[in-house]
Biopython code that builds the backbone (N, CA, C, O; Angstrom):
import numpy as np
from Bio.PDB.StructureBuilder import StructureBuilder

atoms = [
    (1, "UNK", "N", (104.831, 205.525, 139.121)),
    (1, "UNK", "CA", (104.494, 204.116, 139.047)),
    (1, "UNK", "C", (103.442, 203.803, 140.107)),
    (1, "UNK", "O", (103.327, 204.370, 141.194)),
    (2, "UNK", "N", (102.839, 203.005, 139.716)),
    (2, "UNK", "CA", (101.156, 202.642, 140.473)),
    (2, "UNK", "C", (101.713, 201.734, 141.597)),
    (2, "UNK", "O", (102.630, 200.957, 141.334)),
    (3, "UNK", "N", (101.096, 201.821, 143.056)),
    (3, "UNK", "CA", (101.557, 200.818, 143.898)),
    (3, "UNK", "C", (101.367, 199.898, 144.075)),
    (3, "UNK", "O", (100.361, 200.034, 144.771)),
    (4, "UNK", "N", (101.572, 198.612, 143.995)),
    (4, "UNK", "CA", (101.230, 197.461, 143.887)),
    (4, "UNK", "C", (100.800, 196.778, 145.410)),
    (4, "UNK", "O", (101.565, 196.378, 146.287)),
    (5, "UNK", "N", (99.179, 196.796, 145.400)),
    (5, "UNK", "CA", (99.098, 196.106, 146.879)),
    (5, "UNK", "C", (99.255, 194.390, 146.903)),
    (5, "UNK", "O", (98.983, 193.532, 146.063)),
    (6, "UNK", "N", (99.831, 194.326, 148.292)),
    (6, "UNK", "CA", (100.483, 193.082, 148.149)),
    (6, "UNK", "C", (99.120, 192.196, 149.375)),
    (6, "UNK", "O", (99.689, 191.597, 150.287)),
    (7, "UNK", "N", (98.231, 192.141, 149.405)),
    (7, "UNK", "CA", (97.765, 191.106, 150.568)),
    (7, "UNK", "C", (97.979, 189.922, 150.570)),
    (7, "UNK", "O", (98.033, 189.357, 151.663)),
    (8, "UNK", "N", (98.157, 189.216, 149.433)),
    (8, "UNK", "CA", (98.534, 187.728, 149.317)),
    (8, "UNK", "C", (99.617, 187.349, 150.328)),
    (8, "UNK", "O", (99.455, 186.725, 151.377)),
    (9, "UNK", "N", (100.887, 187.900, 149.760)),
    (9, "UNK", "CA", (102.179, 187.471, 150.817)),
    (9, "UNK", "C", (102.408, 188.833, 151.806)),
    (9, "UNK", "O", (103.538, 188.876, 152.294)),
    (10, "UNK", "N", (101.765, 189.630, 152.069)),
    (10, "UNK", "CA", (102.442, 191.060, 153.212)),
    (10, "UNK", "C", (101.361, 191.708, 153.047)),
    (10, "UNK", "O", (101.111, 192.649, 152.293)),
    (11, "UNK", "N", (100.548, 191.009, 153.998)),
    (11, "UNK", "CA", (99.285, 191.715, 154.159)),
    (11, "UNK", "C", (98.832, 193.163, 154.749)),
    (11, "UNK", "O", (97.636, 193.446, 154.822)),
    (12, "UNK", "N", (100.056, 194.244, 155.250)),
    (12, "UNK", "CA", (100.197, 194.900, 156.099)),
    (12, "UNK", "C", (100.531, 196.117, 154.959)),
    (12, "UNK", "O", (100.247, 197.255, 155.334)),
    (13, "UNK", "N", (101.182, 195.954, 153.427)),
    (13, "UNK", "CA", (102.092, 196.885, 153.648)),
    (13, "UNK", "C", (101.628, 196.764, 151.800)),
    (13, "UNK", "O", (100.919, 195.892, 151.297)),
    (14, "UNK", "N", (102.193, 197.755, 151.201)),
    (14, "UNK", "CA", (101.924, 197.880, 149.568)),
    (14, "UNK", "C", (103.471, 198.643, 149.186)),
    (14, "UNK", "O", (103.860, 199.591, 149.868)),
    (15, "UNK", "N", (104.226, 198.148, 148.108)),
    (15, "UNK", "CA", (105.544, 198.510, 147.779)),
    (15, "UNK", "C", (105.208, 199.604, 146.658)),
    (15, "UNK", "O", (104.265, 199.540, 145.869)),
    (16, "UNK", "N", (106.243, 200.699, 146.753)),
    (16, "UNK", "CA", (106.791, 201.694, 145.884)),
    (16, "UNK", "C", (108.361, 201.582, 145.795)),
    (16, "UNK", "O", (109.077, 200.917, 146.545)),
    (17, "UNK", "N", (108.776, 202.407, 144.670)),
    (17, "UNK", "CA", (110.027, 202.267, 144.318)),
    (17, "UNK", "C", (110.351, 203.325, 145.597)),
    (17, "UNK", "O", (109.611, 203.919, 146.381)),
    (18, "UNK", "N", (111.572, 203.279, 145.455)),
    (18, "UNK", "CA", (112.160, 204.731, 147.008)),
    (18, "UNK", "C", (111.594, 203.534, 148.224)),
    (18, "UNK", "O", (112.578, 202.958, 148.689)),
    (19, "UNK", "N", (110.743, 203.209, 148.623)),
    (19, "UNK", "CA", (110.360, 202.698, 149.734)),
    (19, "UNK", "C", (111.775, 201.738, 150.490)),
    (19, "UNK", "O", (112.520, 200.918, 149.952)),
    (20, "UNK", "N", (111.748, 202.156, 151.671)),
    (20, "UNK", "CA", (112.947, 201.265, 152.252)),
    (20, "UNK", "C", (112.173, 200.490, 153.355)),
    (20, "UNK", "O", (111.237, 200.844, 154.072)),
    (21, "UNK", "N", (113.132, 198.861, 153.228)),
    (21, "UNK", "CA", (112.458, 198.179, 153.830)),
    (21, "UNK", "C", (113.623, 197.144, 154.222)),
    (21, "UNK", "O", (114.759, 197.054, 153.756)),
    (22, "UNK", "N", (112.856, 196.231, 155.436)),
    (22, "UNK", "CA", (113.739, 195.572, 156.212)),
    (22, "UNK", "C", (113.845, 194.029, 155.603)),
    (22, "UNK", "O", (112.979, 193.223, 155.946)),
    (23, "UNK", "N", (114.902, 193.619, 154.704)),
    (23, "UNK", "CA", (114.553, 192.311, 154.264)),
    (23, "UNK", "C", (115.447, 191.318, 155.342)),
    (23, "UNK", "O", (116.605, 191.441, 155.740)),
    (24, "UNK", "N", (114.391, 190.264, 155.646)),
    (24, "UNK", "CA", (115.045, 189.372, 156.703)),
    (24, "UNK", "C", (114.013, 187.835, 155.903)),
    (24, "UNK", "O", (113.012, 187.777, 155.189)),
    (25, "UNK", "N", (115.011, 186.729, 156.565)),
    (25, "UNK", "CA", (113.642, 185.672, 156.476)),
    (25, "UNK", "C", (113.770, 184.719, 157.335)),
    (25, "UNK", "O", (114.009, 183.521, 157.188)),
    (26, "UNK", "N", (113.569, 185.434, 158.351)),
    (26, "UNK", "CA", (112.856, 184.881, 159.756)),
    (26, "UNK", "C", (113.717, 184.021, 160.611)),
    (26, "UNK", "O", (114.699, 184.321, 161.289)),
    (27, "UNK", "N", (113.042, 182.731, 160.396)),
    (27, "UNK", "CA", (113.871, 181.612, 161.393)),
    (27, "UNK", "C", (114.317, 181.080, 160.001)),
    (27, "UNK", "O", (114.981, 180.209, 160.563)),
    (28, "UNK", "N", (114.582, 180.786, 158.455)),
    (28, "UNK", "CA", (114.833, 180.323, 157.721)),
    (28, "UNK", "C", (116.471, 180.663, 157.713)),
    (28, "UNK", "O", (117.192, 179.747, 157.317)),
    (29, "UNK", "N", (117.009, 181.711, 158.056)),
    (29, "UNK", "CA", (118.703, 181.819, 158.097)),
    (29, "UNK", "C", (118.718, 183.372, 158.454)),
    (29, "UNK", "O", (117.645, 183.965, 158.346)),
    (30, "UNK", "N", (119.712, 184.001, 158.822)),
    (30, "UNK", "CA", (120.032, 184.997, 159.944)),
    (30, "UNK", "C", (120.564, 186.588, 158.964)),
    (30, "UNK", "O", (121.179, 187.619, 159.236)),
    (31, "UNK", "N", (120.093, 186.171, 158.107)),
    (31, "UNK", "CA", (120.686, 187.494, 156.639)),
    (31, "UNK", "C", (119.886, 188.383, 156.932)),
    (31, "UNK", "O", (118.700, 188.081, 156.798)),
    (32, "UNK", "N", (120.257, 189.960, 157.495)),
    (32, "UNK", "CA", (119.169, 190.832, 157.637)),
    (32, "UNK", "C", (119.557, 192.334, 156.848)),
    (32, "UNK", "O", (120.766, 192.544, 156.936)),
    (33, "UNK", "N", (118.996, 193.157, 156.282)),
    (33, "UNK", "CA", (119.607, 193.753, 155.699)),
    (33, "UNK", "C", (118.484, 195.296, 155.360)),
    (33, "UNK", "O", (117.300, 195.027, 155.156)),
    (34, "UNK", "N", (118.912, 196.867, 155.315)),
    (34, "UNK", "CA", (118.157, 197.425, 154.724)),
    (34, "UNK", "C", (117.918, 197.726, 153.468)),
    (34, "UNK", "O", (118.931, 198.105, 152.880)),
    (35, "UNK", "N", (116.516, 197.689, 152.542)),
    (35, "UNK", "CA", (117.161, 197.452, 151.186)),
    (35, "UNK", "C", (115.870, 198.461, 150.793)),
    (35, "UNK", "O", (114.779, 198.545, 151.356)),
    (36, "UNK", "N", (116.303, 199.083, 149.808)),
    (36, "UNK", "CA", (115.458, 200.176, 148.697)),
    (36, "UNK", "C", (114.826, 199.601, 147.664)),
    (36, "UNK", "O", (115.463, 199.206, 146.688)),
    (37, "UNK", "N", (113.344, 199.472, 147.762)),
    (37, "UNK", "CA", (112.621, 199.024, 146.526)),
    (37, "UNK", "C", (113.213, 200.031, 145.073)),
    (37, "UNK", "O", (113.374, 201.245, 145.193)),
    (38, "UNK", "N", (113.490, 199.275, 143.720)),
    (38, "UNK", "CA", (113.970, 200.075, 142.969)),
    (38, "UNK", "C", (112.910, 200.111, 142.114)),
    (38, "UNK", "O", (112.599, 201.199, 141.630)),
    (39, "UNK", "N", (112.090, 198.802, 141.744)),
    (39, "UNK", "CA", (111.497, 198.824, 140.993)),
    (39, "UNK", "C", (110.337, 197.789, 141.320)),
    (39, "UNK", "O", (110.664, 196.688, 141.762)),
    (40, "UNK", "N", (108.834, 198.127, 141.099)),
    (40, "UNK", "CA", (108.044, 196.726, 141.613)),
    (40, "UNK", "C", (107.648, 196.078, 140.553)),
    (40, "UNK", "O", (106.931, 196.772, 139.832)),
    (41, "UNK", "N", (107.886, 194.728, 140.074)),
    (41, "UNK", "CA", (108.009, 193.756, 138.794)),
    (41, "UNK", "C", (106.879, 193.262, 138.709)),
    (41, "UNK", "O", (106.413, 192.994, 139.817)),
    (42, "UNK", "N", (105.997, 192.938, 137.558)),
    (42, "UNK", "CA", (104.764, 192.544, 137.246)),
    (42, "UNK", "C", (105.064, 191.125, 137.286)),
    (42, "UNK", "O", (105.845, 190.553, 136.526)),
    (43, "UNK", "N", (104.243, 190.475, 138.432)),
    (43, "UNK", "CA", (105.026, 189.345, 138.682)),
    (43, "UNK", "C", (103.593, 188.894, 139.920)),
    (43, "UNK", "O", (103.509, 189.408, 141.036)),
    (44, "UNK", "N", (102.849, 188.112, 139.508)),
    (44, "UNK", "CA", (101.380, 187.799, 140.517)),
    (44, "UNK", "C", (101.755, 187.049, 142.006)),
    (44, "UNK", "O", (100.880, 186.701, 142.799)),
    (45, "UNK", "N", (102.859, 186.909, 142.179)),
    (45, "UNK", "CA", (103.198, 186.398, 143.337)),
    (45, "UNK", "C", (104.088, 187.631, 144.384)),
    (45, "UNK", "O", (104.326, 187.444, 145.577)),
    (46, "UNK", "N", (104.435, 188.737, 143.689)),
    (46, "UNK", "CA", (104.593, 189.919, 144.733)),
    (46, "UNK", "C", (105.989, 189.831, 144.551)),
    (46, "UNK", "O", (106.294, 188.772, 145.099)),
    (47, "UNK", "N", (107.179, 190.435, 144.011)),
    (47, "UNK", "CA", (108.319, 190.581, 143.674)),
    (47, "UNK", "C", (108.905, 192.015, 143.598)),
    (47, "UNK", "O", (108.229, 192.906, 143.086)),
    (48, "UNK", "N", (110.392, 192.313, 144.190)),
    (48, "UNK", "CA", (110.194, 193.675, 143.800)),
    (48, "UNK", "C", (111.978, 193.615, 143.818)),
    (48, "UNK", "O", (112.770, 193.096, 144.603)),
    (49, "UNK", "N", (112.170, 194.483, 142.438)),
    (49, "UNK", "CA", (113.974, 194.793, 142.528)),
    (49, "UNK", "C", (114.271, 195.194, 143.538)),
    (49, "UNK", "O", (113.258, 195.476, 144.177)),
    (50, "UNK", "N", (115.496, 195.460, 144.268)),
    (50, "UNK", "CA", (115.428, 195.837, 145.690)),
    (50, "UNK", "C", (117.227, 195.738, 145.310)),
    (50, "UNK", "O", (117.900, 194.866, 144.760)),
    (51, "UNK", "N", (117.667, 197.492, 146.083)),
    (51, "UNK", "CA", (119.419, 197.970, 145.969)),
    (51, "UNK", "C", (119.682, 197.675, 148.097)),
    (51, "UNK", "O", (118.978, 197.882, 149.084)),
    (52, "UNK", "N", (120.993, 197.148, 147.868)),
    (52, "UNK", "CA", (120.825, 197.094, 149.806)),
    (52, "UNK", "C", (121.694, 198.444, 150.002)),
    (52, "UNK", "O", (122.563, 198.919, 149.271)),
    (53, "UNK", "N", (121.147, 198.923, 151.286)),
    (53, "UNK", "CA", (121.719, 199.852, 151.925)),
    (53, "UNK", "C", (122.570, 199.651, 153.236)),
    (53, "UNK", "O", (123.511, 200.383, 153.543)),
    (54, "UNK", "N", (122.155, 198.632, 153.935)),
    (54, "UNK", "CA", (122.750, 198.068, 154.954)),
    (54, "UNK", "C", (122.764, 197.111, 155.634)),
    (54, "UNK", "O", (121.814, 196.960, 156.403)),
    (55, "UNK", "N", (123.865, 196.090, 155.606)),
    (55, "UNK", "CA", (123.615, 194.594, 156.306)),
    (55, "UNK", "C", (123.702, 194.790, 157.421)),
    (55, "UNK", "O", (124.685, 195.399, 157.844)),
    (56, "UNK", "N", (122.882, 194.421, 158.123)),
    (56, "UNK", "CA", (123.286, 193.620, 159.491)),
    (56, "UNK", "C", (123.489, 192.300, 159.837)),
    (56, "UNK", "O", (123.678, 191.972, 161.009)),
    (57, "UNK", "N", (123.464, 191.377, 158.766)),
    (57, "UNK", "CA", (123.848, 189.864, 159.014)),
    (57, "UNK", "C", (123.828, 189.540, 157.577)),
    (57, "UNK", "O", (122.936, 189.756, 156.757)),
    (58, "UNK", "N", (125.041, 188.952, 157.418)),
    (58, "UNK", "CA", (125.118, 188.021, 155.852)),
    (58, "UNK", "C", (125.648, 186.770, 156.274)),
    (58, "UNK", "O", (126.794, 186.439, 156.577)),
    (59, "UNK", "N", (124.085, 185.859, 156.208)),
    (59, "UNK", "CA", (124.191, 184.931, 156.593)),
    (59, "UNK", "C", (123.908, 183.670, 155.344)),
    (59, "UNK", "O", (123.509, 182.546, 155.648)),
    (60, "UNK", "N", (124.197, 184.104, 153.916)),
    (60, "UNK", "CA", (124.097, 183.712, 152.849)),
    (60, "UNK", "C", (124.938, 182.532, 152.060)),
    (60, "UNK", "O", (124.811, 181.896, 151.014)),
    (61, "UNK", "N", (126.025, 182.614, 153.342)),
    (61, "UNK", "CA", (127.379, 181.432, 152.822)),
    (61, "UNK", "C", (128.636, 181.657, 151.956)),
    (61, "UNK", "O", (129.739, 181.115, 151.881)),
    (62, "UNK", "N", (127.987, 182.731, 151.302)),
    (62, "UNK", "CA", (129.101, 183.608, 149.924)),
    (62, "UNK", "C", (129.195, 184.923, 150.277)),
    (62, "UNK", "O", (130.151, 185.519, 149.780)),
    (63, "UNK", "N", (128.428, 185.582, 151.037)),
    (63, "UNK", "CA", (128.798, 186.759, 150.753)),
    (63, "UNK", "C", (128.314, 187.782, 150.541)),
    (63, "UNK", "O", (128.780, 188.901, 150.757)),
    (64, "UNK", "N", (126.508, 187.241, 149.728)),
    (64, "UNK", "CA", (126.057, 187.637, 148.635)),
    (64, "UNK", "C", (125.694, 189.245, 149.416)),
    (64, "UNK", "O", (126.462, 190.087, 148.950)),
    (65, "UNK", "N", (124.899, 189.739, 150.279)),
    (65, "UNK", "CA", (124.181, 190.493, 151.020)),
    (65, "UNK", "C", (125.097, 191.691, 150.623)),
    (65, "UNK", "O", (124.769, 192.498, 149.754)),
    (66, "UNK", "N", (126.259, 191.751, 151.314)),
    (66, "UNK", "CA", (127.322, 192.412, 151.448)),
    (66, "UNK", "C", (128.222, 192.899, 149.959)),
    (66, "UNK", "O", (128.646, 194.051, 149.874)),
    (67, "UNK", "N", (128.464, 191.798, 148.737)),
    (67, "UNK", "CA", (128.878, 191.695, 147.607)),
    (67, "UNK", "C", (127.921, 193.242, 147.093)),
    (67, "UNK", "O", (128.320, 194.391, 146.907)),
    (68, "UNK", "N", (126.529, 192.624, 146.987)),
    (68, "UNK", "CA", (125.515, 193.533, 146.432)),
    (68, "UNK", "C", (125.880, 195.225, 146.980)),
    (68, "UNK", "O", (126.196, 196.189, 146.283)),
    (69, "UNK", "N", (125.636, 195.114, 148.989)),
    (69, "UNK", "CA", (125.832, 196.554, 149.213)),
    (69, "UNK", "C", (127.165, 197.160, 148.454)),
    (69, "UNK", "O", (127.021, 198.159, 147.750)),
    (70, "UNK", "N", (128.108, 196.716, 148.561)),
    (70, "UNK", "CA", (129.331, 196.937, 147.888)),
    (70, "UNK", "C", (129.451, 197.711, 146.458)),
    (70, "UNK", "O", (129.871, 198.816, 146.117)),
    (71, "UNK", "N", (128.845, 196.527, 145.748)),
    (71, "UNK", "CA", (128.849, 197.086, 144.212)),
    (71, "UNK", "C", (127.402, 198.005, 144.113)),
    (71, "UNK", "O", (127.542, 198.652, 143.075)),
    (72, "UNK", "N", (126.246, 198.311, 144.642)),
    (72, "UNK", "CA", (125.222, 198.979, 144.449)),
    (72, "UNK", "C", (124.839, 197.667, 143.234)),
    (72, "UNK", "O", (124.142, 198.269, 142.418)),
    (73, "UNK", "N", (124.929, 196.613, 142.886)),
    (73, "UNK", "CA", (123.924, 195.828, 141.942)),
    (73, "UNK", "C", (122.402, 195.677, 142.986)),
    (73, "UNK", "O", (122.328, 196.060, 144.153)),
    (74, "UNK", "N", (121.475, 195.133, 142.323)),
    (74, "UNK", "CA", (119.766, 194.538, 142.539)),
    (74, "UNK", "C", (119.983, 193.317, 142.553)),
    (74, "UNK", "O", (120.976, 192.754, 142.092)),
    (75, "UNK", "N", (119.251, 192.930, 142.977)),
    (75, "UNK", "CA", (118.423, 191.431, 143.083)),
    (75, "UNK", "C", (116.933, 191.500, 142.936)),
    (75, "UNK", "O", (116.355, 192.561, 142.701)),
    (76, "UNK", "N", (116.560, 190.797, 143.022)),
    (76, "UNK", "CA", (114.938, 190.263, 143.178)),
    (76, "UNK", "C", (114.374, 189.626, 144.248)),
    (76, "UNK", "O", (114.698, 188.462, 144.481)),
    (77, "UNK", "N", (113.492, 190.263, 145.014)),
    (77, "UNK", "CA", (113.253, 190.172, 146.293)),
    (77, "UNK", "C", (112.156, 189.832, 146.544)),
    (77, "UNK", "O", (111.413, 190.699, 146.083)),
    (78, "UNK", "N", (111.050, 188.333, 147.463)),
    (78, "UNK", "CA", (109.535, 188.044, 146.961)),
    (78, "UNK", "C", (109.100, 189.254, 148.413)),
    (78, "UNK", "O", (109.846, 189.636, 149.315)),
    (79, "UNK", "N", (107.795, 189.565, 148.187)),
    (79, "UNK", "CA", (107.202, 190.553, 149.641)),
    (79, "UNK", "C", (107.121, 189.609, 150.860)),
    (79, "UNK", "O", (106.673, 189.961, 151.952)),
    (80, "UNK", "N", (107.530, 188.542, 150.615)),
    (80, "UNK", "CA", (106.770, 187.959, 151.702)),
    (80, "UNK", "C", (107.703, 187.968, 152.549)),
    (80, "UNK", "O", (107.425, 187.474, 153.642)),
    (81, "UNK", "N", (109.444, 188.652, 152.298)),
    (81, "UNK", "CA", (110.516, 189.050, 152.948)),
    (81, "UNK", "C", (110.476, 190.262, 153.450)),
    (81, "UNK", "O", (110.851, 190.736, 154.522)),
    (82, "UNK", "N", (110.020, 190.647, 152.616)),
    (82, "UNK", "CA", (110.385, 192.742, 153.164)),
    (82, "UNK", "C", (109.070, 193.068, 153.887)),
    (82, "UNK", "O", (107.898, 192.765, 153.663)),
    (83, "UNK", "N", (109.813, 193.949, 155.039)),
    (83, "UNK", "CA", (108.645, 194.992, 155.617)),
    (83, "UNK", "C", (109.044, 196.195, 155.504)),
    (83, "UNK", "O", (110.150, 196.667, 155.237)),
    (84, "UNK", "N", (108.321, 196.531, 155.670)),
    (84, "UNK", "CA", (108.439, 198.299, 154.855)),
    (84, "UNK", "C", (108.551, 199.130, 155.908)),
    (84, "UNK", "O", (107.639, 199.171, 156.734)),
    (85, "UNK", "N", (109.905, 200.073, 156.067)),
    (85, "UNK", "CA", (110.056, 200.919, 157.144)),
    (85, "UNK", "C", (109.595, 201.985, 157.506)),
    (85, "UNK", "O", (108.825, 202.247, 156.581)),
    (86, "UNK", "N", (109.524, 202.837, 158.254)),
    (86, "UNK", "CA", (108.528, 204.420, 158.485)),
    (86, "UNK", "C", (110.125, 204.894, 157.866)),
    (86, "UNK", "O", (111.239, 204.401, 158.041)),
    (87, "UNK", "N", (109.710, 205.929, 157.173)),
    (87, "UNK", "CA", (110.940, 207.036, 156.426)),
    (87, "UNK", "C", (111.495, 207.468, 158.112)),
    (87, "UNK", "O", (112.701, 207.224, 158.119)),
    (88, "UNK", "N", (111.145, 207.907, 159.249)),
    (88, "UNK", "CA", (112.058, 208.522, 160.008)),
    (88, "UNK", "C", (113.146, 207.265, 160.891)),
    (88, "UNK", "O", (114.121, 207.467, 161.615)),
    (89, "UNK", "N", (112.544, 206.070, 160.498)),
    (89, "UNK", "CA", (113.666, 204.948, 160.900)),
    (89, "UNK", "C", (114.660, 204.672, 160.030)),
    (89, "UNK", "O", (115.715, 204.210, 160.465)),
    (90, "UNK", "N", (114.512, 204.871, 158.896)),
    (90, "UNK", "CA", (115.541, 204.920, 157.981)),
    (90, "UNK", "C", (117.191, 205.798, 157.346)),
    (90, "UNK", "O", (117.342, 206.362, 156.262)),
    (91, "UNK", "N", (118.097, 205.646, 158.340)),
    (91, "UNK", "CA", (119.430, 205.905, 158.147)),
    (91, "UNK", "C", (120.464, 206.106, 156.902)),
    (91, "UNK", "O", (121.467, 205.414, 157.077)),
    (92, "UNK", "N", (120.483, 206.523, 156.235)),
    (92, "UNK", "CA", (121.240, 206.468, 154.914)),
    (92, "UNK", "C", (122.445, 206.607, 155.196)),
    (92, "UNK", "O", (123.293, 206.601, 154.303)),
]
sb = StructureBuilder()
sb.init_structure("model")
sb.init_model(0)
sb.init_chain("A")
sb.init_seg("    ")
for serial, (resi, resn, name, xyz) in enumerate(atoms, 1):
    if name == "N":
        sb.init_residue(resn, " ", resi, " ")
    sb.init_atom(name, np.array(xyz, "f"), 0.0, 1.0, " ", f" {name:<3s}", serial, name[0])
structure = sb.get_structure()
């Protein structure tokens, strides 16, 4: 699959599937989490399926962060959340 460069919202970084990355959103609420691009969605605003591998804060109100690592389900994730990790920071 072709990589989709993202400069619009994550000017730094271009998503692949396998790619692991740090989804957080900022000062907006305290949910931080490592999550695996699964799939990158044709979608002009920068979107990408994304499986979590590890919370460090579920700060979501329900649960949700944690629900997901649990069951291995996806969500849909915009780039302007994820940064993309170096493979030797990444813990499985």
């Amino acid at each position: 699959m072709k990589a989709v460069d993202c400069r619009e919202n994550n000017s730094s970084a271009s998503f692949e599937p396998g790619d692991f990355c740090l989804y957080a959103f900022g000062k907006e609420n305290k949910s931080k989490a490592v999550v695996e691009v699964v799939k990158v969605l044709d979608d002009p605003r920068g979107v990408a399926q994304v499986k979590f591998h590890r919370v460090m804060a579920d700060d979501t109100g329900n649960g949700l962060f944690n629900y997901l690592r649990r069951t291995g389900d996806t969500m849909n994730a915009s780039f302007e959340y994820l940064k993309k990790l170096p493979r030797k920071q990444v813990k499985k």
